[in-house]
C-alpha positions as CSV (number, residue, x, y, z in Angstrom):
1,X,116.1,177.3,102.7
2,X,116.1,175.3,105.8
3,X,112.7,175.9,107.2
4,X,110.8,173.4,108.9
5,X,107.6,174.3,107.2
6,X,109.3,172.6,103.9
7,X,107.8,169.5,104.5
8,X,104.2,170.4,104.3
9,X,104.6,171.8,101.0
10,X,101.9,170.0,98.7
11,X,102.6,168.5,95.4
12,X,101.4,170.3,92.9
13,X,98.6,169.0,89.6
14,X,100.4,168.5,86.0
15,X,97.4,169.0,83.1
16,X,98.8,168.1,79.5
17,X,96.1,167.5,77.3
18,X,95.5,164.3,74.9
19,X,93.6,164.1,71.5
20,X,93.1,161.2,69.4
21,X,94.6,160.4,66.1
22,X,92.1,157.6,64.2
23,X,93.3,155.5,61.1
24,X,90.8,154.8,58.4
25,X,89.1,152.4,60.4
26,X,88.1,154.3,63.3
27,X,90.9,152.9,65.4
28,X,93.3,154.7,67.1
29,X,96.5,155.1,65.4
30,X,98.3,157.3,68.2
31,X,97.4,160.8,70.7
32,X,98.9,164.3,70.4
33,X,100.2,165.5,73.7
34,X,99.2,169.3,74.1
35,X,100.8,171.8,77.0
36,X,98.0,172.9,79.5
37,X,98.1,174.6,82.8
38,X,94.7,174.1,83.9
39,X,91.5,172.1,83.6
40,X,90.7,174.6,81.1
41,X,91.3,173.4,77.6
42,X,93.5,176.0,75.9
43,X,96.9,177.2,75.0
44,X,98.3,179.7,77.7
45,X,99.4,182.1,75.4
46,X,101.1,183.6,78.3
47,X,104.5,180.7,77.5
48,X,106.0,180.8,74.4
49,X,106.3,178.1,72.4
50,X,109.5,176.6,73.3
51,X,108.6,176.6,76.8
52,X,105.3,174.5,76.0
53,X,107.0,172.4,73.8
54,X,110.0,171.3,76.1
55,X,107.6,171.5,79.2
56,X,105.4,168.7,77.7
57,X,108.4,166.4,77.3
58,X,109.5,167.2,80.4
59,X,106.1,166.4,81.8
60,X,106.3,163.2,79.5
61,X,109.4,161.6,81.3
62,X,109.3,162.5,84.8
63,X,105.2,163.0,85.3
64,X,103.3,160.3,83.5
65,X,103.6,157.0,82.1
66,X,103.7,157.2,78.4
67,X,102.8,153.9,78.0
68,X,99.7,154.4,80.4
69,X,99.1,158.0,78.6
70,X,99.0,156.8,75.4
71,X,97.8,153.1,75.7
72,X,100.5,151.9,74.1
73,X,99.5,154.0,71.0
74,X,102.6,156.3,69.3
75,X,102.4,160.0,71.0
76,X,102.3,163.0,68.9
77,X,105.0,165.7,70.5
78,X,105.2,169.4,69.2
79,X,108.7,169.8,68.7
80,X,110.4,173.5,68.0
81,X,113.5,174.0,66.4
82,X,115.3,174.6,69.8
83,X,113.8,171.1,71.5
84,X,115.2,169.7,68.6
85,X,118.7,170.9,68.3
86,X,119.2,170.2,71.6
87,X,118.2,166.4,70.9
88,X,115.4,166.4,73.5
89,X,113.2,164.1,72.3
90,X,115.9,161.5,72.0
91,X,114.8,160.8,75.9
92,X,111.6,158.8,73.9
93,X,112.4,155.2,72.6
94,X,111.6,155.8,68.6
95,X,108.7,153.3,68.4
96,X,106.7,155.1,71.2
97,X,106.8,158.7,69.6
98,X,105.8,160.6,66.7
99,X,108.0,163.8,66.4
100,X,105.8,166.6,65.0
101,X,108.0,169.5,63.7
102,X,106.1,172.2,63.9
103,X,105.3,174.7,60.9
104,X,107.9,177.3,62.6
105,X,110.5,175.2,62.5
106,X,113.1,176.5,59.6
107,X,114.6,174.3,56.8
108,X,117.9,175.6,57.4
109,X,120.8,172.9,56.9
110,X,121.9,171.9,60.6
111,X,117.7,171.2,61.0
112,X,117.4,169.0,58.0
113,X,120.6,167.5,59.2
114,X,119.4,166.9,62.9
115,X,115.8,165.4,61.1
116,X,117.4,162.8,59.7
117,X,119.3,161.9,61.6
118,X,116.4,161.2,63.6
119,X,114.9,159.2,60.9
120,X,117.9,157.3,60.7
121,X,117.3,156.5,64.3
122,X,114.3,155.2,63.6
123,X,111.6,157.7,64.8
124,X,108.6,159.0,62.8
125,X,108.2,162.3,62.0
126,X,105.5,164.6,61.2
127,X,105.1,167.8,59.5
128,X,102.3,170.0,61.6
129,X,99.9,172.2,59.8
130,X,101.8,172.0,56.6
131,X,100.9,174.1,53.5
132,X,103.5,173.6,50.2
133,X,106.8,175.5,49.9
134,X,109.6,174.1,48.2
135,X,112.2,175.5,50.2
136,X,111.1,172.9,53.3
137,X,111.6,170.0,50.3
138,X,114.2,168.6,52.8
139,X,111.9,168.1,55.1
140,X,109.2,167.1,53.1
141,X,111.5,163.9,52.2
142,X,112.5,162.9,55.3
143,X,108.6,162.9,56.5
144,X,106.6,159.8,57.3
145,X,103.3,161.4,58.1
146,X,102.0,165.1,56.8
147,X,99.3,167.0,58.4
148,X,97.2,169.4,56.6
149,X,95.1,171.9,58.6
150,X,91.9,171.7,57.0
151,X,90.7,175.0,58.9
152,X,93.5,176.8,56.8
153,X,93.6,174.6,53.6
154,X,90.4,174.9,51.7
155,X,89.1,173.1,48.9
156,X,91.4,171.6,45.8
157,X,93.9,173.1,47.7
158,X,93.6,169.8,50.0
159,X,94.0,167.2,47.2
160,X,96.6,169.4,45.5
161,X,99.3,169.4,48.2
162,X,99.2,165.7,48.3
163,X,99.5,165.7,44.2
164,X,102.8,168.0,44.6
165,X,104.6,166.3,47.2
166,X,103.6,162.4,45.9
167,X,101.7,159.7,47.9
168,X,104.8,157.0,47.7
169,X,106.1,156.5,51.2
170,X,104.0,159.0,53.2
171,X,100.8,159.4,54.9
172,X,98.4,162.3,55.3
173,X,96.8,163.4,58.3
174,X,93.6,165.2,57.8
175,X,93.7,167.8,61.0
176,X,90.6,169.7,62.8
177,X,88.3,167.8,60.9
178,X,85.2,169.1,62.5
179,X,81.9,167.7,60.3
180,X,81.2,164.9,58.8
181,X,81.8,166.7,55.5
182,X,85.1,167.2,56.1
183,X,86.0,163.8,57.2
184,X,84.0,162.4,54.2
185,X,86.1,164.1,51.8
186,X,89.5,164.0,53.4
187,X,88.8,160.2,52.9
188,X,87.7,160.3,49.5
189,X,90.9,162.3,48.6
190,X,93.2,159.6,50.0
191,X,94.3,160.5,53.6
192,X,95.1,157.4,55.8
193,X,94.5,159.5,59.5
194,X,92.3,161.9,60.9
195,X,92.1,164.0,63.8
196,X,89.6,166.9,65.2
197,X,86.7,167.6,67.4
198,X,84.7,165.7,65.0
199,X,85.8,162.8,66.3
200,X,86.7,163.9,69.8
201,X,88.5,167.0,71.8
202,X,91.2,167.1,73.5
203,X,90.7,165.4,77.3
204,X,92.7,166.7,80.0
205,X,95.1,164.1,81.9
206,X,96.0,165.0,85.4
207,X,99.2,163.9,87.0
208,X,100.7,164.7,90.6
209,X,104.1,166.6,91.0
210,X,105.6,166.1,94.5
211,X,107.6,169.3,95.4
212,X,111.0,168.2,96.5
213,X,111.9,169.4,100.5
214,X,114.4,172.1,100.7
215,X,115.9,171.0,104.1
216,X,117.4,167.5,102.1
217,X,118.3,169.7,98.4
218,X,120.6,171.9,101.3
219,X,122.0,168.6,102.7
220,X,122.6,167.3,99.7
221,X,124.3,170.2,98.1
222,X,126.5,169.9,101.5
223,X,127.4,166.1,100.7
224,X,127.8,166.5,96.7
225,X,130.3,169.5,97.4
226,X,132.2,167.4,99.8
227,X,135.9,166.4,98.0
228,X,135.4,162.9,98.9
229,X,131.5,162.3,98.4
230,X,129.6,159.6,99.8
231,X,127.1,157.8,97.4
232,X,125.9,156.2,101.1
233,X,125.1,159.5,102.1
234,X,123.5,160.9,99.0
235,X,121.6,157.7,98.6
236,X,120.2,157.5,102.2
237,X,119.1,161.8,102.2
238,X,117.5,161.1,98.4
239,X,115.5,158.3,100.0
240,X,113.7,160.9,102.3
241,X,112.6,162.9,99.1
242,X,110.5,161.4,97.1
243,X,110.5,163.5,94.7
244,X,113.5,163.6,94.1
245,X,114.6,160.4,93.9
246,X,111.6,159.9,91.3
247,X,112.9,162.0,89.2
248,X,116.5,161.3,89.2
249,X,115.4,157.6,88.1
250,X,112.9,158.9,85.4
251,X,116.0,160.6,84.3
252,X,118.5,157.7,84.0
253,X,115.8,155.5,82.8
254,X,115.0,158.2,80.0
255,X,115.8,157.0,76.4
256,X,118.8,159.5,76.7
257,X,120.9,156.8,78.6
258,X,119.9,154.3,75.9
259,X,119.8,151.4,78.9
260,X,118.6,148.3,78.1
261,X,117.4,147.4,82.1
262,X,115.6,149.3,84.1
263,X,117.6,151.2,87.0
264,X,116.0,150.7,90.3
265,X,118.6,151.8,92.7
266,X,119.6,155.5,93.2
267,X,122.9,154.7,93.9
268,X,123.0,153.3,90.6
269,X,121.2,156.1,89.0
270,X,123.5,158.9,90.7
271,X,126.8,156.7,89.7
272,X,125.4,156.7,86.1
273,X,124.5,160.5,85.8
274,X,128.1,160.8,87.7
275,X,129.2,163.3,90.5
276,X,129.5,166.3,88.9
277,X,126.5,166.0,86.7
278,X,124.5,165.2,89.5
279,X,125.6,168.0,91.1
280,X,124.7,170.6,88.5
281,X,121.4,168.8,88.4
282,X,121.0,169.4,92.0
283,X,122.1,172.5,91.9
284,X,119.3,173.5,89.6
285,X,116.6,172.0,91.3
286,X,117.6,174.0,94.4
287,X,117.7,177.4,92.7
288,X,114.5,176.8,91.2
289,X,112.5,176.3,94.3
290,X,114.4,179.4,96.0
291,X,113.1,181.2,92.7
292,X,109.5,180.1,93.2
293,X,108.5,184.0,94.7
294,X,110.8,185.8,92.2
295,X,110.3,186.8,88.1
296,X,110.5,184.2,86.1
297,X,113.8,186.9,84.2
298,X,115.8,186.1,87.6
299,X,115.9,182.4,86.7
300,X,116.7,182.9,83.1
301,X,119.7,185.2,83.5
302,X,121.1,182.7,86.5
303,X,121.0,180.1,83.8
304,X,122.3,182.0,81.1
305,X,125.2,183.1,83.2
306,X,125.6,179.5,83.9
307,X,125.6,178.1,80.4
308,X,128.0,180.7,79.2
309,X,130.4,180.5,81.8
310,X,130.7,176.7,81.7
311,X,131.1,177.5,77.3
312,X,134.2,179.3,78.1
313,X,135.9,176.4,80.4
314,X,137.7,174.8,78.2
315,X,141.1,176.2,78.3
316,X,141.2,176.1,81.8
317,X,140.1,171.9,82.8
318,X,143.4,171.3,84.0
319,X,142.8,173.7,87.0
320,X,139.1,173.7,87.6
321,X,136.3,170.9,87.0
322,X,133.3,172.4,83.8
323,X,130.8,172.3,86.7
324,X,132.9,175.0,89.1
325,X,132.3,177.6,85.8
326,X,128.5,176.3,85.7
327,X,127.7,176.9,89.4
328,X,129.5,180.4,89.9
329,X,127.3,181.8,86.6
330,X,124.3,179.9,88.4
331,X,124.7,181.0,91.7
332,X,125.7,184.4,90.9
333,X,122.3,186.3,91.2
334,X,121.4,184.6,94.6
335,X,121.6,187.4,97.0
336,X,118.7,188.6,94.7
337,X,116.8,185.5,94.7
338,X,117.1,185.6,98.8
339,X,116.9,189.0,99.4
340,X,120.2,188.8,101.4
341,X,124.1,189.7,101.2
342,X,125.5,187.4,99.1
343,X,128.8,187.2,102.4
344,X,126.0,186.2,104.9
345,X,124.4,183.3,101.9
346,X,127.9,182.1,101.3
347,X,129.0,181.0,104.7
348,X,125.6,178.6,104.3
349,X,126.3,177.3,100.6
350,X,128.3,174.6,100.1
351,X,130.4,175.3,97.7
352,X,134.1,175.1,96.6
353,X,136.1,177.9,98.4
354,X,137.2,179.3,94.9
355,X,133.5,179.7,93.7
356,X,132.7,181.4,96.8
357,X,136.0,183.5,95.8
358,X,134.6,184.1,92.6
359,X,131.1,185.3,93.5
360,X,132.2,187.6,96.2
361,X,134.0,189.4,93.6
362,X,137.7,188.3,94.1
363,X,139.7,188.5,90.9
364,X,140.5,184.4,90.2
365,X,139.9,183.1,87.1
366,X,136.2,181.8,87.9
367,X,135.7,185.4,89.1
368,X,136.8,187.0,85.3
369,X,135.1,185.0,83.4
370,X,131.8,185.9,86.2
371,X,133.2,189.4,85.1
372,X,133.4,188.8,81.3
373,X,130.0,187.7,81.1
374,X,128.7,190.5,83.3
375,X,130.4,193.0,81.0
376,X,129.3,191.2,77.8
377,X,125.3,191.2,79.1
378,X,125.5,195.4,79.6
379,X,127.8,195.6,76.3
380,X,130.7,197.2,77.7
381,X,132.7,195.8,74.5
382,X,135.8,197.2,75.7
383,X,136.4,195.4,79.1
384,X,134.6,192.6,77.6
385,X,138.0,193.0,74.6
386,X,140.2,193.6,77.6
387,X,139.2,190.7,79.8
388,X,139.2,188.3,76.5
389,X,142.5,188.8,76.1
390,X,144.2,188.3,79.6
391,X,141.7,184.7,79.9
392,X,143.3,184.2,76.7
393,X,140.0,183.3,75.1
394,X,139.3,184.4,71.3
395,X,136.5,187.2,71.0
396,X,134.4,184.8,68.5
397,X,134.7,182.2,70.9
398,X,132.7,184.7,73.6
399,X,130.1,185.8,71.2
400,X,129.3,182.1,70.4
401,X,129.4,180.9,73.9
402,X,126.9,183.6,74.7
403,X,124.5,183.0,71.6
404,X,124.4,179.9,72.5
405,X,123.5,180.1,76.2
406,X,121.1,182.2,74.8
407,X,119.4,180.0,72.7
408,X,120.0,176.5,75.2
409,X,118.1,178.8,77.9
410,X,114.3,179.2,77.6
411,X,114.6,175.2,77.2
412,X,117.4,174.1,79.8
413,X,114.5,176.3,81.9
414,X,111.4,174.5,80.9
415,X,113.3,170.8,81.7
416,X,114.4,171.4,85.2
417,X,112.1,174.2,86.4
418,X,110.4,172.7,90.0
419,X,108.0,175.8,90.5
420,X,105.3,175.0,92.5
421,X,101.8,176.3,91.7
């Protein structure tokens, strides 16, 4: 973690790729924002859908400029169900997005709820290659702007979706429109915006991600674990990493924090994020670039563990702070990610003496609820019974707090992965 070879680490190229949406008069009306991993202008199918969904965000507030990106235009962003229940793309001021829901996303109550609220916010939102069901009529109110893939909608079936659902209040985006023929009829059927490679493909936007050195993440985990931290001391070791500093204030200057000046100063940002949050932040970014060698799985169950654990804090905040049960789950595959004991890593990490109890397998109450969700990923239901009951925590309440890491995980990965390529 310490090496001096850290600091010739190279930053790394961020593709996302950006395609024009055109208004009935040829001008440009917004872009759609597409994942990419390359030059090469295509999905990786190798990432699911979540993962490209909350990596372009990600990408969006702490890689590029959206106002650059998108020339002051409205950006389109894929949003799954997941990226929006966890109010993601919140972090984007409502006039400079379009939120495009896309056609997996279910019309289940808690999802119509979360839409409009949205709407209510003020943000637009889209419905991606949408073909007529009345189940997602929900959604179909609450939508400003409908798009209607014309390489899956043939024919009357165009003008007849546009007939059911009613032209008051909405407009239609005619999508890979790819002749002339096609955009000549999707304008004589009514639609107000247009998209495909007739009019242009996707271009590939290039930004730089700067690696962030390990030598300073170690010396800062040192100074956030300290009882009495030092914003001095945080402030002066995040000014020798650019990288990070740049994106802990393309965090607090997100749309999340709903500020109305821009914050300039780290010790301002890390006082706004606050100590413990900035810690777990940290914390993150540090396991992620010890995880850069190791399966992508590794990563994922540390954050599960992490999630979960912190779920089930809540009866005990009078003793221990939510972020002591967040970094024992988190740091409790580490002697895997190092290769090493985990006795030997500990007497490096800073960390709380009781988390250090915890993880080297001492029965405290960090260390049982470690235990609890050990038992409950290889479904030995009876200690995980056992162990509920002298934590004093209702089964339900550990079935929901593991669901729940679950389904926060594949996108709580994607925001603060730092992988280099």
């Amino acid at each position: 973690m310490t090496g001096q070879g850290d600091a010739s680490e190279k930053a790394r190229d961020i593709y996302i790729a950006r395609q024009p949406v055109f208004d009935g008069k040829g001008g440009i009306f917004g872009y759609e924002l597409l994942f990419r991993t390359s030059l090469e202008n295509r999905f990786d199918a190798r990432f699911s859908v979540d993962y490209a969904a909350a990596h372009t965000l990600l990408d969006v507030l702490t890689v590029f400029h959206l106002g650059e990106l998108c020339r002051g235009r409205r950006a389109f962003i894929n949003v799954t169900e997941t990226v929006l229940m966890e109010g993601l793309i919140r972090r984007i001021p409502p006039d400079q997005v379009v939120v495009e829901l896309l056609e997996n996303v279910p019309p289940t109550r808690e999802v119509v709820r979360e839409v409009a609220k949205l709407r209510n916010l003020g943000y637009v939102i889209a419905l991606d290659d949408f073909q007529y069901d009345p189940d997602y009529q929900g959604l179909i109110e609450l939508a400003q702007i409908i798009k209607i893939d014309f390489t899956l909608t043939r024919g009357a079936d165009r003008e007849a979706i546009m007939g059911v659902i009613g032209r008051s209040g909405k407009q239609f985006l005619a999508e890979k429109v790819e002749t002339r023929e096609d955009y000549e009829t999707s304008r004589s059927m009514g639609y107000q915006l247009f998209q495909g490679y007739f009019f242009r493909k996707p271009m590939i936007v290039v930004g730089r991600d700067l690696p962030p050195n390990k030598l300073v993440l170690l010396q800062l985990l040192q100074e956030v674990n300290q009882k009495n931290t030092d914003i001095k001391v945080i402030e002066q070791l995040l000014r020798q990493d650019v990288a990070l500093s740049f994106k802990l204030l393309r965090l607090i200057n997100s749309a999340v924090f709903g500020l109305f000046k821009e914050v300039r100063s780290i010790r301002h940002a890390v006082n706004l994020l606050g100590i413990r949050e900035f810690q777990k932040w940290l914390s993150m970014m540090a396991l992620a670039r010890m995880s850069q060698d190791k399966p992508e799985e590794l990563m994922l169950q540390s954050l599960v563990r992490a999630v979960f654990c912190e779920g089930l804090s809540n009866g005990f905040v009078h003793h221990f702070q939510k972020s002591d049960f967040f970094l024992t789950g988190l740091f409790s595959l580490i002697d895997a990610f190092l290769d090493r004991p985990m006795e030997g890593i500990l007497e490096q990490l800073p960390l709380e003496a009781q988390i250090k109890q915890a993880l080297l397998g001492e029965p405290n109450t960090l260390g049982l609820v470690l235990d609890l969700c050990r038992c409950y990923e290889e479904t030995r239901w009876d200690e995980v019974l056992g162990l509920s009951e002298r934590l004093g925590i209702p089964r339900d309440e550990v079935g929901k707090a593991y669901l729940n890491a679950l389904s926060t995980t594949n996108t709580f990965l994607a925001i603060h992965e730092e992988k280099s390529s």
